[in-house]
C-alpha positions in Angstrom: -276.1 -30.6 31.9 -275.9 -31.0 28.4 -271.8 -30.9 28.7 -271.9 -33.8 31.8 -274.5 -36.0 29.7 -272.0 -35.4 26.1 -269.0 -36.5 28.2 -270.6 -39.8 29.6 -271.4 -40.7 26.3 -267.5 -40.7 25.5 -267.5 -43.2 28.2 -267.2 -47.3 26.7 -268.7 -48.5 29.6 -271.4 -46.5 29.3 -272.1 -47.1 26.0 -275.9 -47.7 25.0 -275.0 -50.1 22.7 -275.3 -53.7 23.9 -271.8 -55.5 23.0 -272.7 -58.5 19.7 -272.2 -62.0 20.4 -268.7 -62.9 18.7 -269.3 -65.2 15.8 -267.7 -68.5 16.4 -264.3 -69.0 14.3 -261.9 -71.7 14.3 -259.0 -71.9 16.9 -256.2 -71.2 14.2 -257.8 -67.6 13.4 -258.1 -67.1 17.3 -254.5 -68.7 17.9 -252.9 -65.0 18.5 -252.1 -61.8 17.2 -249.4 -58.9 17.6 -250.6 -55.5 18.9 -249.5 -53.0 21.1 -250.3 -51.5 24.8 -250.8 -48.5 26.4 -252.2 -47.7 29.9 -252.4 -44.5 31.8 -253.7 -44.0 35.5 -255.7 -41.0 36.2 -253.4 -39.1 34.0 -249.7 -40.9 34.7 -248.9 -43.4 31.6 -247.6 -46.1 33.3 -247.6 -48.5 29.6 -246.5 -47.0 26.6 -246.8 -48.5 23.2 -246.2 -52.5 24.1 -245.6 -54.8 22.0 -247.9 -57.6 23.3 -248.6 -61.1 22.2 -252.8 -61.6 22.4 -253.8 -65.2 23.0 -257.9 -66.2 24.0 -257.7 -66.1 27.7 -261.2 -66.6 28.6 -262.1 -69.4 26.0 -264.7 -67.3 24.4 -263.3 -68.1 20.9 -262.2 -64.3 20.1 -259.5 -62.3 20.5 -260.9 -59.1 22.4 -260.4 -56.2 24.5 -260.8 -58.1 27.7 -257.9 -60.6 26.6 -255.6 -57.5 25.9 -256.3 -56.4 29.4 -255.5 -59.4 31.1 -252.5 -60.3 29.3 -250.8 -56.9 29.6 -251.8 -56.8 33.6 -249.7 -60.5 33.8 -246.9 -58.9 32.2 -246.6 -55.7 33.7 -248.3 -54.9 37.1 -246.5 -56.2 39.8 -248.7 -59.6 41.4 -250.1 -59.5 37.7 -253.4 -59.6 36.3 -255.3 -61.1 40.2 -253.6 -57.8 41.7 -254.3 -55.1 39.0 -257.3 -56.2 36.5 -261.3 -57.0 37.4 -263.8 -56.9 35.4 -267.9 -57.3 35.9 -271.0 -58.4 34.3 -273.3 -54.8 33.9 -276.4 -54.0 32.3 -274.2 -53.5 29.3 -272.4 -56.5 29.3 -268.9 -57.3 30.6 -266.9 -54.1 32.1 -263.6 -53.2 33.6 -264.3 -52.5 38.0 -260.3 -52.2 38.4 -257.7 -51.4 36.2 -254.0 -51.0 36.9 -254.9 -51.6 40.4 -257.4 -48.3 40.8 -261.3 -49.3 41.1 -261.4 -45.5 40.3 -265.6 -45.4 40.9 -265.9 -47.6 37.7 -264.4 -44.6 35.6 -262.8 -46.4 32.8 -262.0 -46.0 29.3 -260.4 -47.5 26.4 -259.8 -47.2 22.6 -258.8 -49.6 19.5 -256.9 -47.4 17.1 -258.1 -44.0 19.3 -261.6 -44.6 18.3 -263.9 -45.4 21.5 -264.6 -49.1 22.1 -268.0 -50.7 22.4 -267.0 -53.2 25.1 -264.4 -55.4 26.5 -265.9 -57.8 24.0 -265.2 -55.9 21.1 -262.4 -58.1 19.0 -258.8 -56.9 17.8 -256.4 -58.4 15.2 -252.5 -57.9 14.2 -251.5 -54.3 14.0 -254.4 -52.8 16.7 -253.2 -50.4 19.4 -255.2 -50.4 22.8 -255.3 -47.9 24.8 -256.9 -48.3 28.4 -257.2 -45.2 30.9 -258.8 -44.4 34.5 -260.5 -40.9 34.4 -258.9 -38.3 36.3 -261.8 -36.7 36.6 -263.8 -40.0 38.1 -267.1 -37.8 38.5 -268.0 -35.5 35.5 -265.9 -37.5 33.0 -264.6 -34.5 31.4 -261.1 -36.2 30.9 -260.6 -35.3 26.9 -258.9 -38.3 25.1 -256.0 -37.4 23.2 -253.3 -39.1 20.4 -250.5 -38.0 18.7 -250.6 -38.5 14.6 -247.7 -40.8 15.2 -246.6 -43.3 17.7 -242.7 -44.0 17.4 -240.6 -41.2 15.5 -237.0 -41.9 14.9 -235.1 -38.6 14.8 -231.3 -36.7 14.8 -230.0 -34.8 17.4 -231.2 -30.9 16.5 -233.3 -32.2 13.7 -236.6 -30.8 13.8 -239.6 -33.2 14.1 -243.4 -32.3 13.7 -246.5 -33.9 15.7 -249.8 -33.6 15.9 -251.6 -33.6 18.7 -255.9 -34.3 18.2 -259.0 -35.6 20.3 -261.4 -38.2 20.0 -264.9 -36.8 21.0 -268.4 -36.0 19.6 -270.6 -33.3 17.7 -273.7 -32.0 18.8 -275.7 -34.5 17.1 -273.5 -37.2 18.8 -271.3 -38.5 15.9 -267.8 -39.2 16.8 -265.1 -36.5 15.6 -261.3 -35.8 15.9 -260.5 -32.2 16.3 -256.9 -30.8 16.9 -255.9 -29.6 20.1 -254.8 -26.4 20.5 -252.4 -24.9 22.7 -251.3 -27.6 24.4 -247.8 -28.0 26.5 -245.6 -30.7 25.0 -243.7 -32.8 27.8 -240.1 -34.8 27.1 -239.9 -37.7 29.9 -242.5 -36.2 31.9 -241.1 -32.6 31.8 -242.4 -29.5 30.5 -240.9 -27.8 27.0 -241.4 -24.3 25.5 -243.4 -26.4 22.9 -246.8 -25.5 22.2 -249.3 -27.0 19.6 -251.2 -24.6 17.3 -254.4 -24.3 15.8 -254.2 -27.1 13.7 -252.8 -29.1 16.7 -249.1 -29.5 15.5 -246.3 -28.6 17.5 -242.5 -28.7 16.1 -239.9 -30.4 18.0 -236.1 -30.6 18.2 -234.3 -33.0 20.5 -230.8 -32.1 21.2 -229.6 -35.3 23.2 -229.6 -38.9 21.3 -231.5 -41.5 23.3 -234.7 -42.7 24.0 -237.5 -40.1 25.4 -241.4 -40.0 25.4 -243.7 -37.7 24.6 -246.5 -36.1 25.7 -249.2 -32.5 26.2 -250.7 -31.4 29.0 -253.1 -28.5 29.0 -254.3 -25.7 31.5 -257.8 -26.0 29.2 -258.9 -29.3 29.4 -257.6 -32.4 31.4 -256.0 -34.7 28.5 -256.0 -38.4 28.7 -252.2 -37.8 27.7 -251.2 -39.0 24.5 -247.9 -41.0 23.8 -244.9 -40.8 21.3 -241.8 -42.9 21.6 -238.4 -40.7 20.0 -235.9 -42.6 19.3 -232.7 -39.6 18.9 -229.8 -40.4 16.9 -226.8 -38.8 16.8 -226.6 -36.1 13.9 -225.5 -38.0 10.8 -224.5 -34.9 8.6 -221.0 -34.3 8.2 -220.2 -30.9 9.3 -217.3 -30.8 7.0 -214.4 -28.1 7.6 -213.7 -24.7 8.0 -210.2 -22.7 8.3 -210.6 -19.6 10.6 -208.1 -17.9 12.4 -207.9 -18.1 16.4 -206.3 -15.6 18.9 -206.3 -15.9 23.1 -205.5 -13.6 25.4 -204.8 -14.8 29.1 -206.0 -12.2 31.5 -204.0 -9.7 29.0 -201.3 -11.0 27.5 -201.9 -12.2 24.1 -200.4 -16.1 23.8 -202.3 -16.9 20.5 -202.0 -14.4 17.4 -204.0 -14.9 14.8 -203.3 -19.1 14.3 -204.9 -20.7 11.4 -206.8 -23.7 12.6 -209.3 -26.2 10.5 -212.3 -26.3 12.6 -214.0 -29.8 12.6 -216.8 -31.2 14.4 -215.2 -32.6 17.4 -218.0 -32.7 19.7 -220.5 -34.8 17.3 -223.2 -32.0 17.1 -223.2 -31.7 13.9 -222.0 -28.0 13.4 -218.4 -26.6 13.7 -218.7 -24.1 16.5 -216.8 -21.7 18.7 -216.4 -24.9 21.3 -214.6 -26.5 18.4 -212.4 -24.2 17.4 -211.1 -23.3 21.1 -210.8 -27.2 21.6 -208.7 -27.6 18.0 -206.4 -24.5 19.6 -205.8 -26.1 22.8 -205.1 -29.5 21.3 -202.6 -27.6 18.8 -200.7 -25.1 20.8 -201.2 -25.4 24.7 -198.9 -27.9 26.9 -200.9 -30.9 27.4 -203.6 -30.2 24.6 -207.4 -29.8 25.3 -207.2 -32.3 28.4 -204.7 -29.8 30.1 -206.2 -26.4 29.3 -209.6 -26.5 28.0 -212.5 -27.2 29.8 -216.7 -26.7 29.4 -219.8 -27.4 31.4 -223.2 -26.9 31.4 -224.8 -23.8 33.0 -228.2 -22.3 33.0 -227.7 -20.4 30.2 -226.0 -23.1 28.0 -222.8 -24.8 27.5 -220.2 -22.3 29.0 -216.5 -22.0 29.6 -214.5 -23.4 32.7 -211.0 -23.3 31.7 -209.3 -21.5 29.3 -205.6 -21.5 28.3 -205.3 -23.5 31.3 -206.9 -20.4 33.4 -210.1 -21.5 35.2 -210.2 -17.4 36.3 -213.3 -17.6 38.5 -215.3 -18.7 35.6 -214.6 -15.3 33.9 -214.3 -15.5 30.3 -214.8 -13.7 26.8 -215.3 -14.8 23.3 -215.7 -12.8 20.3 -216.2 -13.9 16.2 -215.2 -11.2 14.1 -214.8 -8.7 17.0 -218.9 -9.2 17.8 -219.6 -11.1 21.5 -220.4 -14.4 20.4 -223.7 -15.7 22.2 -222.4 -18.7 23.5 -219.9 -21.8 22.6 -222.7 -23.8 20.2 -222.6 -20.4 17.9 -221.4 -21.5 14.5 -218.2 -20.9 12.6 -217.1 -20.6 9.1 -214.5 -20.5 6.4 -212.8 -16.8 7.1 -214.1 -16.2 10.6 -211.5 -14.6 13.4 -212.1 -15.8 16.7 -210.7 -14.6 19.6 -211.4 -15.9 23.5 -210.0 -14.3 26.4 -209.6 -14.3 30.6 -210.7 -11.2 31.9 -208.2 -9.5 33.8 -210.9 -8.0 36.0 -211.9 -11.2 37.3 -214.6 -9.5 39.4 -215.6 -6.9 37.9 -215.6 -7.8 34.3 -214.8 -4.3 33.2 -211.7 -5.2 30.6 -212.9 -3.3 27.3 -212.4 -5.5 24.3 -210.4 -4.0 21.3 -209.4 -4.6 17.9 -207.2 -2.6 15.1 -209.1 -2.1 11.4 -206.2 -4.2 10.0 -205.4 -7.4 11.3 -202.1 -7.6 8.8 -200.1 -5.6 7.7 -197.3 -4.9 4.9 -194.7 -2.2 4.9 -191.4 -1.1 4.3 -189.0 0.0 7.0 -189.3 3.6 7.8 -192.3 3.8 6.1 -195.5 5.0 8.1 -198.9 3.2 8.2 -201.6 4.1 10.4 -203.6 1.7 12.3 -207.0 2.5 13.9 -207.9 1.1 17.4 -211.6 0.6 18.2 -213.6 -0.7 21.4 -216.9 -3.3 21.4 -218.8 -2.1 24.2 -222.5 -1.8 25.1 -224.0 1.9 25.3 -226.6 2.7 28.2 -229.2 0.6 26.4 -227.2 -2.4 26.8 -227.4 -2.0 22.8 -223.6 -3.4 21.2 -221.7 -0.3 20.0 -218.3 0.1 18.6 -216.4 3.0 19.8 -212.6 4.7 19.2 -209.8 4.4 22.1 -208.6 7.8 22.4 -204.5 7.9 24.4 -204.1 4.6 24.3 -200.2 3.7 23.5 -199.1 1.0 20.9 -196.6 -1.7 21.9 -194.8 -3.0 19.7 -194.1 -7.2 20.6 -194.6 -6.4 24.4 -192.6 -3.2 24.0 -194.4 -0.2 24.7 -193.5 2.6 21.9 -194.1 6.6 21.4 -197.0 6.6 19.3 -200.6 7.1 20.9 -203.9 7.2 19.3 -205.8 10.2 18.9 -209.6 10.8 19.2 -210.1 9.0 16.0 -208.1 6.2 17.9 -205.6 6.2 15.0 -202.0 5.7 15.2 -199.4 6.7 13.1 -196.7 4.2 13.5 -193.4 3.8 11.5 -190.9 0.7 12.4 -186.9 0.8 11.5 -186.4 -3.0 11.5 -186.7 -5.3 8.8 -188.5 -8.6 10.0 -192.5 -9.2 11.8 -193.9 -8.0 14.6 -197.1 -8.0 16.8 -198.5 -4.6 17.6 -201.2 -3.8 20.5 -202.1 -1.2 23.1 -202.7 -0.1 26.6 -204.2 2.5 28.4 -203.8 4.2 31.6 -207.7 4.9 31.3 -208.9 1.3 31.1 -208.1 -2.5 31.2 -208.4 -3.2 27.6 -208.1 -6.5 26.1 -205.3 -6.4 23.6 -206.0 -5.7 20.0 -203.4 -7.5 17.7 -202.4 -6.6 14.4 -199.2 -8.5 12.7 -197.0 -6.7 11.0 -194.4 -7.5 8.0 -191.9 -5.1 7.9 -189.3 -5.0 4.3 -186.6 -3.5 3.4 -186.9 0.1 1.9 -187.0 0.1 -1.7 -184.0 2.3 -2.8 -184.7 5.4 -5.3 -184.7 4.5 -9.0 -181.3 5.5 -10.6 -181.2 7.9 -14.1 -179.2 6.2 -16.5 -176.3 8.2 -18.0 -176.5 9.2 -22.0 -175.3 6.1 -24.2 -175.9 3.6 -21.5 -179.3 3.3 -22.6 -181.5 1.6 -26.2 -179.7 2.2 -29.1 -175.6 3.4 -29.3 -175.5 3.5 -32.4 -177.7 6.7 -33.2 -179.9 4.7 -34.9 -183.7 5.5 -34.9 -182.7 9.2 -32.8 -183.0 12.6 -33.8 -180.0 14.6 -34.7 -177.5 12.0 -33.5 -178.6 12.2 -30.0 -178.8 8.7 -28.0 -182.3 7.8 -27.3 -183.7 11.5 -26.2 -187.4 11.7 -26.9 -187.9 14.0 -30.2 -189.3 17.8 -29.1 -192.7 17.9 -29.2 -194.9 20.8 -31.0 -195.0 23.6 -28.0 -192.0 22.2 -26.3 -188.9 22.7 -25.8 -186.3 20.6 -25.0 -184.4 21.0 -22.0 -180.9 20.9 -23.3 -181.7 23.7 -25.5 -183.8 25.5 -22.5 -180.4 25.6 -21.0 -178.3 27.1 -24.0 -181.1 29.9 -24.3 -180.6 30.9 -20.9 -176.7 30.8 -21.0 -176.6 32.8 -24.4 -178.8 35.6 -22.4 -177.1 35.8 -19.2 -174.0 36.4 -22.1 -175.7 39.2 -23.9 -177.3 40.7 -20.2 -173.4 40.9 -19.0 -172.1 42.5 -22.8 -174.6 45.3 -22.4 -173.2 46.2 -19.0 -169.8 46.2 -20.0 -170.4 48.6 -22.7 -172.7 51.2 -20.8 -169.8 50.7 -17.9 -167.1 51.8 -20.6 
């Protein structure tokens, strides 16, 4: 009982107080004023925030309540203030009996400036907002009134925005108080959002789209006279700037983009240089026709997703990958260094096309020379957790050409190339679709052998600066010996070895 008798009290037109005689003024103070309207009907704003123009309409020499009313019933309810707006002479002076067309059992409310009015009577001046309501709950008044810590909010596009949401209501000694509301559902243009308010009664917002929306809260606590915030969304003014990456795309297996610098900019205006960037920059670079031709995007429940790619619309089956990790979708950032690299999946259906990579994406080397390259696979394990995994007898190609070297359980292979000049290695298997891993490859000429120069050819000719008249030999070192004179040792004993024999023979 105590609840039902502390909710009537929030009611204006039940207010015990008896509404004061307006003091009479002179009719330049009473002329107008500029304030602003809002009007919800049993729990559907149908006036938000209006700008309105307050003249005295019933020549009581004040600018009130009642005149608000009126004036914002001629402007906006359709057959005007004789269709939508009543009011009554009660016990506690003059009260609304039909507002925005409802008669609603006489359950009305209204606020200047969210604090609970006194009576229709009750005077407003420049800068007021009114807000006038019909209970939802027309019996037990239990309707909570509720306003947002700000009215209009002008925003960017992704920028995060913070409001708070509180209520108007009274203590247990019956004093007025605000208190925040807590858990409350934030609404965008009468829609639900996965914004909630906390404890303190502030929710954060972000607005992706730039435009006009309103805001509101509804809760599954309390039935909320809903509060009202106009957003005014702008598009994101940061420049995004640049970034170079490298790109590579591979139409349902054939690789038709290796590794091609591009300088991702924001071409879509979101304020961030993405993965939809980039594959937009590519198209409008190297496919026939650009972007327009080959490239395509939509909307889907999971996000902005491709449609065409490389001018393949492939049943809608498509990869992406930045830095050989699955991207999450096309708004996932870039930046400077990044290698991208989008795909059609061969198995349309089936998706089961195994994405690889090699652990060098360039190499150097000299013909005839062997380098090794490892081949790895980004899969999922049974956990659906990413994993990275070797390709074990899967053969290199070598620019479409399929070669003699395979990859072992390690998934290295040892590869050596005869021709001077690049190439673009990769691999397939027998075992698996795999999307082809791409390595470039510079191949040199072989560096010939260093030659020994002869004796004389080489410093000083003139013996100058050498030992014993020798031509630049390096002096023999303490515990060396030097290998011309190695040579003569040898000789002089092989001589003395065959002298000995020729004397025991005789």
């Amino acid at each position: 009982m105590k609840k039902k008798i502390l909710s009537l009290a929030a009611v204006p037109v039940l207010a015990l107080f008896g509404t004061l005689a307006a003091m009479p003024v002179s009719a330049d103070e009473t002329a107008s004023a500029d304030v602003t309207v809002t009007v919800a009907d049993t729990g559907t704003l149908k006036v938000v925030n209006e700008p309105l123009t307050v003249t005295d309409t019933d020549g009581d020499g004040a600018l009130t309540v009642n005149d608000v009313l009126y004036l914002i019933h001629e402007a906006k309810f359709e057959g005007g203030a004789a269709a939508g707006y009543a009011t009554a002479e009660t016990q506690w002076g003059l009260g609304i009996t039909k507002l925005w067309g409802n008669e609603n059992q006489g359950s009305f409310g209204y606020t200047v400036n969210n604090i609970f009015s006194s009576g229709l009577t009750d005077e407003v001046k420049a800068g007021d907002a009114l807000y006038a309501y019909t209970y939802k709950d027309a019996g037990g008044y239990s309707d909570l009134y509720t306003y947002f810590d700000q009215t209009a909010v002008e925003t960017e596009a992704g920028k995060a925005f913070t409001l708070t949401l509180k209520a108007s209501t009274y203590d247990e000694n019956w004093s007025p108080v605000q208190k925040p509301v807590e858990g409350a559902v934030i609404t965008i243009n009468g829609g639900q959002t996965s914004f909630v308010t906390g404890a303190d009664g502030k929710a954060v917002i972000t607005l992706d789209k730039a435009g006009d929306a309103l805001i509101s809260a509804v809760s599954e606590q309390a039935i909320l006279v809903p509060a009202a915030a106009k957003v005014k969304v702008t598009e994101a003014a940061t420049d995004a700037g640049s970034a170079d990456i490298t790109v590579t795309i591979a139409n349902t297996g054939e690789l038709v983009v290796v590794q091609e610098p591009v300088t991702v900019t924001d071409t879509d205006s979101d304020g961030k240089l993405t993965i939809n960037d980039a594959l937009y920059l590519i198209h409008e670079a190297k496919y026939e026709g650009g972007a327009a031709a080959g490239y395509a995007t939509s909307e889907t429940q999971w996000g902005l997703g491709l449609s065409k790619l490389w001018g393949n619309e492939n049943q809608g089956s498509f990869g992406y990958t930045v830095n050989n990790t699955f991207a999450n979708g096309l708004t996932d950032e870039v930046k400077a260094g990044d290698a991208l690299y989008a795909y059609t999946y061969k198995d349309a259906a089936g998706y089961s096309d195994m994405f690889t990579y090699f652990d060098q994406a360039a190499v150097e080397t000299e013909a005839g020379k062997a380098f090794t390259l490892t081949l790895t696979a980004s899969t999922f394990d049974e956990n659906w957790s990413p994993v990275q995994k070797p390709v074990e007898g899967a053969v290199i190609t070598v620019d479409g050409e399929k070669t003699s070297f395979v990859t072992d359980a390690d998934g290295k292979a040892v590869i050596t190339l005869d021709k001077v000049g690049d190439a673009v290695i990769s691999a397939v298997s027998e075992q698996a679709i795999l999307v082809p891993a791409a390595a470039k490859v510079t191949v040199t000429e072989a560096q010939q052998p260093a030659q020994t120069d002869e004796p004389g050819q080489n410093g000083n000719t003139d013996g100058a600066g050498s030992q014993g008249g020798t031509q630049n030999v390096p002096a023999v070192q303490a515990g060396e010996r030097a290998p011309i004179a190695v040579c003569v040792t040898a000789l002089a004993m092989l001589g003395a070895a065959a002298f000995v024999r020729r004397k025991h023979e005789n």
